[in-house]
C-alpha positions as a Markdown table, in Angstrom:
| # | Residue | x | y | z |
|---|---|---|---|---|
| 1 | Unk | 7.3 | 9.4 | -7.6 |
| 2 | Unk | 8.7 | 7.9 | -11.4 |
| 3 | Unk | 6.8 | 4.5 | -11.1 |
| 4 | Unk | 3.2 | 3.2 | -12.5 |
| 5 | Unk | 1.1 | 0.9 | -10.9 |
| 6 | Unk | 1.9 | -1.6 | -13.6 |
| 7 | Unk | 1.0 | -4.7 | -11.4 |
| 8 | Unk | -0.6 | -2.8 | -8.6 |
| 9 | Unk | -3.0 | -6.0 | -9.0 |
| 10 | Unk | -2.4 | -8.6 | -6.4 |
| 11 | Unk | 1.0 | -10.9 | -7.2 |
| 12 | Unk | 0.2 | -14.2 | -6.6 |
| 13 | Unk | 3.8 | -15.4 | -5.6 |
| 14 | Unk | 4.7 | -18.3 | -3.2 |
| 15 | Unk | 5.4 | -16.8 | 0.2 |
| 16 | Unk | 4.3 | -17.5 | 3.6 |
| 17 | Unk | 0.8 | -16.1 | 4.9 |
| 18 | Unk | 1.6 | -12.3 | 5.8 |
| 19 | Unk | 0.9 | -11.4 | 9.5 |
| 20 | Unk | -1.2 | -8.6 | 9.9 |
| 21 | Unk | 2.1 | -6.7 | 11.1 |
| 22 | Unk | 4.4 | -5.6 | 8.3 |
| 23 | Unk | 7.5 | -3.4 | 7.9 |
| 24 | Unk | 7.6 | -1.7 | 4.6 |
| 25 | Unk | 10.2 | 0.8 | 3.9 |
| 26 | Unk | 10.5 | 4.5 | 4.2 |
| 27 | Unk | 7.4 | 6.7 | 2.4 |
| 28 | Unk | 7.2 | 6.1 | -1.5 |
| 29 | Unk | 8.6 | 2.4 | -0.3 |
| 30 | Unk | 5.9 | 2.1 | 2.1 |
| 31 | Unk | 3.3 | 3.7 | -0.1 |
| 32 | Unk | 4.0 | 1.5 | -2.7 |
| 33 | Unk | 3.6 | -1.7 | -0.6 |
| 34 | Unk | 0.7 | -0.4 | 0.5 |
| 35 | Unk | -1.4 | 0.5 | -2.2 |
| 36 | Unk | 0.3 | -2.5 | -4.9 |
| 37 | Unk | -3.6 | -3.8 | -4.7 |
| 38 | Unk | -6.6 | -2.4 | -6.6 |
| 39 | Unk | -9.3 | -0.9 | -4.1 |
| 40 | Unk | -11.8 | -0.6 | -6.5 |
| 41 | Unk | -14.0 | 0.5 | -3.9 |
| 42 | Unk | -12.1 | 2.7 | -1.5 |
| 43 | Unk | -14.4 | 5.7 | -1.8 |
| 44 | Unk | -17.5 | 3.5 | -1.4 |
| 45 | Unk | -16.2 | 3.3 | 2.4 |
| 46 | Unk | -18.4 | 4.3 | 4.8 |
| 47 | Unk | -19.0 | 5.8 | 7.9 |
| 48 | Unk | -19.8 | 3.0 | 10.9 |
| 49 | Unk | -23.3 | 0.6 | 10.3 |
| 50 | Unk | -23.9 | 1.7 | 6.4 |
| 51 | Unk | -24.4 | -2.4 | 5.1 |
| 52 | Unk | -26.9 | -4.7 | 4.7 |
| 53 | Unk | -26.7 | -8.8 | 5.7 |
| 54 | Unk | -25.7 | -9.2 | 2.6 |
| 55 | Unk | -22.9 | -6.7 | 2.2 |
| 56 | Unk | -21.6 | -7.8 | 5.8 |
| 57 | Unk | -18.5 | -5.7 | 7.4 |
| 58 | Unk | -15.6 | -6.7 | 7.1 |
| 59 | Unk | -13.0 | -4.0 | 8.3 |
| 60 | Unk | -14.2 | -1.7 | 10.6 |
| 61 | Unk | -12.4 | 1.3 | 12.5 |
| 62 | Unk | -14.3 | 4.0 | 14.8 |
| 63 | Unk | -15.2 | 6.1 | 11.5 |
| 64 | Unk | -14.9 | 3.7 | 8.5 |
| 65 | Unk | -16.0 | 0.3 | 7.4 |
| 66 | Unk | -15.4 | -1.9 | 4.4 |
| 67 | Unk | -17.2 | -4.4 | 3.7 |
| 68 | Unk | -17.2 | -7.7 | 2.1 |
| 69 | Unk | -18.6 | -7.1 | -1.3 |
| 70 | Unk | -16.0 | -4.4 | -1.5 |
| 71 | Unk | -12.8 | -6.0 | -0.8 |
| 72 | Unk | -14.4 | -9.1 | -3.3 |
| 73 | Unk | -14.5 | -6.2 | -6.2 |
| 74 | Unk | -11.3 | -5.3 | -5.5 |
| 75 | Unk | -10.1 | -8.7 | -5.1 |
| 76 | Unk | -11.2 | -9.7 | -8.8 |
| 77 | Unk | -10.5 | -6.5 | -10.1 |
| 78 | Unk | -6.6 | -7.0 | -9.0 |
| 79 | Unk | -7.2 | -10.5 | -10.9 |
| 80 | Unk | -8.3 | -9.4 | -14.1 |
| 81 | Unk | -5.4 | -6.5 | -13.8 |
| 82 | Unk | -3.0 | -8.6 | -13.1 |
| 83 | Unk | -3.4 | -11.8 | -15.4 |
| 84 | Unk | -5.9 | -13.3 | -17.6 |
| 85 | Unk | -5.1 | -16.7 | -16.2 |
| 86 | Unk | -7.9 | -18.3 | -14.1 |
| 87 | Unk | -5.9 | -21.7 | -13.2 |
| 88 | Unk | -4.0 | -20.4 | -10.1 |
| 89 | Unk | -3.2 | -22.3 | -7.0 |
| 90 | Unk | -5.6 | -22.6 | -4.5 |
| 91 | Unk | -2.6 | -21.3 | -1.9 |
| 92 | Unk | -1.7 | -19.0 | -4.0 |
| 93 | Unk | -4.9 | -16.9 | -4.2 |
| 94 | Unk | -5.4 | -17.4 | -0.7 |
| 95 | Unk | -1.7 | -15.9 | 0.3 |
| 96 | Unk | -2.9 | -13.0 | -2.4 |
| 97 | Unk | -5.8 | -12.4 | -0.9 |
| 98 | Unk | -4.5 | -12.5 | 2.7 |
| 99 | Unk | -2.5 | -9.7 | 1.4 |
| 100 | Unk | -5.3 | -7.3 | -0.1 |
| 101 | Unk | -7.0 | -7.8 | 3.1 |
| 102 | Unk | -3.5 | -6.4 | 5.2 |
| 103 | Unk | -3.2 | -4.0 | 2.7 |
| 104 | Unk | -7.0 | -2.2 | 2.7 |
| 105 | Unk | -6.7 | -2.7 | 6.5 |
| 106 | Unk | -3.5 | -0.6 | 6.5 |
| 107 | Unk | -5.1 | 2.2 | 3.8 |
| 108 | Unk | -7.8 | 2.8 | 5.7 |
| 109 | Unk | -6.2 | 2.8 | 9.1 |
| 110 | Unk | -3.5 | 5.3 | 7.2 |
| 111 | Unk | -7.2 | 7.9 | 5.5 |
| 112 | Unk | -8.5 | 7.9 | 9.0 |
| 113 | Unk | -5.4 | 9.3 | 10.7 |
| 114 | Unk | -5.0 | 11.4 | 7.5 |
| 115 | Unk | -8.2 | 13.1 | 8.8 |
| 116 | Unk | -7.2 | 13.2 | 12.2 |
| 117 | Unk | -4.3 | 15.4 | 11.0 |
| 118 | Unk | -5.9 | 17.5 | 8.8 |
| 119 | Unk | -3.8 | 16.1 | 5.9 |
| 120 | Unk | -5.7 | 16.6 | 2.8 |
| 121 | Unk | -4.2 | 16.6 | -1.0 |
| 122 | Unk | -4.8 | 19.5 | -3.4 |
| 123 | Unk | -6.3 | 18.6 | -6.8 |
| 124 | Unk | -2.8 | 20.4 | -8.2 |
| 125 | Unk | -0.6 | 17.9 | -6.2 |
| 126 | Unk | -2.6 | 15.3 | -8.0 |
| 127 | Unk | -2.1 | 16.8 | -11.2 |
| 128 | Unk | 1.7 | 17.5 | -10.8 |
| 129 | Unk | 2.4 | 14.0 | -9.9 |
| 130 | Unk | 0.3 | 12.9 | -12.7 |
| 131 | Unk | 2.3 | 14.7 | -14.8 |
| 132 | Unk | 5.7 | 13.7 | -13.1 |
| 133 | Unk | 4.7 | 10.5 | -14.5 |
| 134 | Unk | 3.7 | 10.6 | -18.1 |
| 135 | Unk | 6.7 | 12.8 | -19.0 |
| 136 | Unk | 8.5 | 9.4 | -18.4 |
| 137 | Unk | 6.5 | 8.0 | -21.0 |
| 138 | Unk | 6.1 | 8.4 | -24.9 |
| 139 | Unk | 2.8 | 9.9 | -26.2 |
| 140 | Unk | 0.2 | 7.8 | -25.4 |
| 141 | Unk | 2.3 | 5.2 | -24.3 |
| 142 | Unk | 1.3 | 5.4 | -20.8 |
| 143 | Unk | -2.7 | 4.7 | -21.8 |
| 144 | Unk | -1.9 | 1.8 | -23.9 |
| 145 | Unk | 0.1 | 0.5 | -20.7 |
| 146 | Unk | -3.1 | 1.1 | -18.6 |
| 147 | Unk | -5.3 | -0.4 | -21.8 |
| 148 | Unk | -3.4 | -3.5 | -21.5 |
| 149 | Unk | -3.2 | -3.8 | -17.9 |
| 150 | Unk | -7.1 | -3.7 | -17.8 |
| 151 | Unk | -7.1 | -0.7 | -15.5 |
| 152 | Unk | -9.2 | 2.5 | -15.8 |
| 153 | Unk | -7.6 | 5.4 | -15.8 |
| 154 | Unk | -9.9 | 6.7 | -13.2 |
| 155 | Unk | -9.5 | 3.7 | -11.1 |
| 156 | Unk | -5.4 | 4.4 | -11.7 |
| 157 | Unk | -6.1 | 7.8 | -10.7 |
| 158 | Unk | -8.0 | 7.4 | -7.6 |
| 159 | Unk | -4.9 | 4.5 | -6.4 |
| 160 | Unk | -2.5 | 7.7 | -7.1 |
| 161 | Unk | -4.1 | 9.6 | -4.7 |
| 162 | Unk | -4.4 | 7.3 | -2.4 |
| 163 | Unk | -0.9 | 6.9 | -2.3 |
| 164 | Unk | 0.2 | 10.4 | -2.4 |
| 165 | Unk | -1.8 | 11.3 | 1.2 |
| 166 | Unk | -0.3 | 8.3 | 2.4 |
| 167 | Unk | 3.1 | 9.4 | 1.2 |
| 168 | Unk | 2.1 | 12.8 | 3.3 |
| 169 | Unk | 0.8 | 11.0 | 6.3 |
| 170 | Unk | 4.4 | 8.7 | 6.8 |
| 171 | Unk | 6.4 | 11.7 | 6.2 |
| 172 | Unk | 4.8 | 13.3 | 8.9 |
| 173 | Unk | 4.4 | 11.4 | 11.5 |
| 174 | Unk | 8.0 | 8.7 | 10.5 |
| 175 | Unk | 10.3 | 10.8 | 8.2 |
| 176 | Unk | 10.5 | 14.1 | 9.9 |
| 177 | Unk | 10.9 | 13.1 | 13.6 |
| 178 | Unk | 14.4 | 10.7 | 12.6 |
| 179 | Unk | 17.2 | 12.6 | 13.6 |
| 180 | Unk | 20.4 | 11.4 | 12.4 |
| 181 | Unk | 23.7 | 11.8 | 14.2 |
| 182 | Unk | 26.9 | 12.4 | 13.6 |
| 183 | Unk | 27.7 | 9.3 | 15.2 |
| 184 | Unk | 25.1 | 7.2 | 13.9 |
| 185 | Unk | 27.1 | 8.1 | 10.4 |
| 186 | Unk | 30.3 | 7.0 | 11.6 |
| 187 | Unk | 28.8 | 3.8 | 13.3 |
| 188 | Unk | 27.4 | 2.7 | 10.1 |
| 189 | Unk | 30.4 | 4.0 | 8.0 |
| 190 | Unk | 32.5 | 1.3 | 10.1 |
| 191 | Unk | 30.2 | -1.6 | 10.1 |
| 192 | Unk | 29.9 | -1.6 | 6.6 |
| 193 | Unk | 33.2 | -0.5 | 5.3 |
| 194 | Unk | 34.1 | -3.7 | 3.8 |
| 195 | Unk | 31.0 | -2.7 | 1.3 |
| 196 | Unk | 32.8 | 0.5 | 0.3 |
| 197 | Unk | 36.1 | -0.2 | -0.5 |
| 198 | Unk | 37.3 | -1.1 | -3.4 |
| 199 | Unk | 33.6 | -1.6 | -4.6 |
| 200 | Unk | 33.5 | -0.1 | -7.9 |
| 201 | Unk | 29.6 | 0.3 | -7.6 |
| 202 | Unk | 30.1 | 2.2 | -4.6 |
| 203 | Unk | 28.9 | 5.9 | -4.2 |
| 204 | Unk | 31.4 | 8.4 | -5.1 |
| 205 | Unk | 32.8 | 9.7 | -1.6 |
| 206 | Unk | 31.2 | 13.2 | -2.2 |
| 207 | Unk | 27.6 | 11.0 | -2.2 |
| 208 | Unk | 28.9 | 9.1 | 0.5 |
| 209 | Unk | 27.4 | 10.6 | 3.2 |
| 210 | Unk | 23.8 | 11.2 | 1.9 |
| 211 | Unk | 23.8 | 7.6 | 1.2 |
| 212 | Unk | 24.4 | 6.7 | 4.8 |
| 213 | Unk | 22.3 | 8.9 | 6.1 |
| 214 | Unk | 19.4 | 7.8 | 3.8 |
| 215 | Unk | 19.9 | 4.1 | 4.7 |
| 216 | Unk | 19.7 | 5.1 | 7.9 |
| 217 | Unk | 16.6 | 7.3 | 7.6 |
| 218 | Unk | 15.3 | 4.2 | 6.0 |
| 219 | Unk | 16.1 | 1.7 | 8.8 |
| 220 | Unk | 14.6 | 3.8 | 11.3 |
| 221 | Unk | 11.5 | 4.4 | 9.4 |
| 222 | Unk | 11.2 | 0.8 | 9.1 |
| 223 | Unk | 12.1 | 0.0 | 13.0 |
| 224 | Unk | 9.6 | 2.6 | 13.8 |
| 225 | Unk | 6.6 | 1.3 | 11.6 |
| 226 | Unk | 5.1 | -2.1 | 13.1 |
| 227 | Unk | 4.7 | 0.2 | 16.4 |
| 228 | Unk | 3.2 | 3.4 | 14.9 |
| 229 | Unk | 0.5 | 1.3 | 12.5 |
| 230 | Unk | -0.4 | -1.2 | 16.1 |
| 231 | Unk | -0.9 | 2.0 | 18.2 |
| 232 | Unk | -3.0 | 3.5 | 15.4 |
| 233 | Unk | -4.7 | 0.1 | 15.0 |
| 234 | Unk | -5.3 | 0.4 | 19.0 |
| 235 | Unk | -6.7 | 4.0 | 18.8 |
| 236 | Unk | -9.1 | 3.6 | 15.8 |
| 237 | Unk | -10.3 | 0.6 | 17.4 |
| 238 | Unk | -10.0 | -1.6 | 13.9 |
| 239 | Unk | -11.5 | -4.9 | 13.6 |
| 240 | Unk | -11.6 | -7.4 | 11.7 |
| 241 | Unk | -14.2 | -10.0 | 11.1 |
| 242 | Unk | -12.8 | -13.1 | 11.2 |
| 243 | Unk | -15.7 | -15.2 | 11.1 |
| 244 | Unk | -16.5 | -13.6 | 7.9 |
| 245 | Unk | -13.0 | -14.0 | 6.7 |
| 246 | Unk | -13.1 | -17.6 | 6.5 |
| 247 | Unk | -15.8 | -18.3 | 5.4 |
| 248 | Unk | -14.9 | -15.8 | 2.5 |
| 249 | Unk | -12.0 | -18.5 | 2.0 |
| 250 | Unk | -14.6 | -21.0 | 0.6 |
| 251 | Unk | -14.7 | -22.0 | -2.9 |
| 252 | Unk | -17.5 | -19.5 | -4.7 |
| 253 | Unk | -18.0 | -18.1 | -1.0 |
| 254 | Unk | -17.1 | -14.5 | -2.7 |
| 255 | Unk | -19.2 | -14.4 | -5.8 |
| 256 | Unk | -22.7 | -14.3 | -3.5 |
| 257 | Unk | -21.9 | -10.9 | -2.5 |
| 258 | Unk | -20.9 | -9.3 | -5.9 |
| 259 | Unk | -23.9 | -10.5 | -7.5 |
| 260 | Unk | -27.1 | -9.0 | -4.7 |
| 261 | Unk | -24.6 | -5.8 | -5.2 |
């Protein structure tokens, strides 16, 4: 993994409301989708009944809950991370926020079958990858980015390894178990070899075939997602609290809970 979480703030972008079901793309794609938004308070999650009215739940699984005042912090953290601007469409932040709510529902449904698997991450894969990534970068280049991002480089830390057990967790149970054919090559080599000849931007034919099987690999992965997160949503019994939710949506409806925190 070469990339920073740059804008892993909330992107307030016109789109349509995201269902709760997404596809993202094979491991570091998926990860990345995934963990785009700042949890500022992913390992303040806790075990089932830990909140008061005031910090009400709003994700819950069998193990894990999340509440309200947390996904607020994370919510304005992603804000202030991502742009200084205040004067944002109304539809905007609520698409955005739509999003950080699918995305900390996902994370934490990905942690608990991380546990369930006995998938943990060693402090040196933490450091390696850390590593991995400032190499890219001129000396103290990469703090300045974070400095001017607004995001702490324990808080950029802790979002790393979220990601990398996620990465761990997809591999397992999505990556590994595609098996890719012979004929599954050739299929795909046919239907798309109008986009191989004669394109100069092509792969050279000795890369041909790992490029077809990897775009494969990928397809499945991402045919084979929506179905794998639903069935772990259905085992870990996760629930959200609708109620809650919207009246969340209200103007100043979040601030109440950041400020009895």
């Amino acid at each position: 993994m070469r990339t920073i979480f740059r804008k892993f703030a909330v992107s307030y972008t016109h789109d349509e409301k995201l269902a709760m079901r997404r596809c993202p793309p094979v491991v570091r794609h998926v990860c990345r989708l995934i963990c785009c938004a700042a949890m500022v308070a992913w390992t303040g999650c806790s075990g089932p009944d830990n909140s008061s009215q005031q910090d009400a739940v709003l994700i819950r699984t069998d193990q894990q809950t999340v509440t309200q005042a947390q996904f607020e912090r994370a919510f304005e953290a992603a804000r202030i991370a991502y742009s200084d601007d205040r004067s944002v469409d109304p539809q905007m932040i609520e698409n955005a926020r739509l999003r950080l709510l699918n995305q900390m529902t996902e994370e934490v449904i990905v942690d608990r079958r991380a546990h369930e698997l006995g998938i943990v991450l060693d402090d040196t894969e933490v450091e390696a990858a850390i590593q991995a990534i400032k190499k890219d970068y001129p000396e103290d280049e990469f703090e300045q980015m974070l400095l001017e991002s607004a995001i702490p480089y324990s808080l950029w830390t802790e979002r790393l390894r979220v990601r990398l057990l996620m990465e761990k967790v997809v591999d397992r149970e999505l990556v590994q178990p595609v098996n890719i054919t012979a004929q599954d090559i050739e299929a795909y080599y046919k239907a798309h070899e109008e986009d191989f000849a004669g394109n100069d931007e092509s792969p050279p034919k000795i890369d041909l075939k790992h490029h077809i099987v990897e775009r494969l690999r990928l397809e499945k992965v991402e045919a084979a997602y929506p179905p794998w997160m639903d069935g772990l949503r259905a085992r870990y019994g996760v629930e959200i609290n609708w109620e809650l939710w919207e009246r969340s949506q209200r103007p100043g409806a979040g601030s109440t809970g950041q400020e009895k925190e």
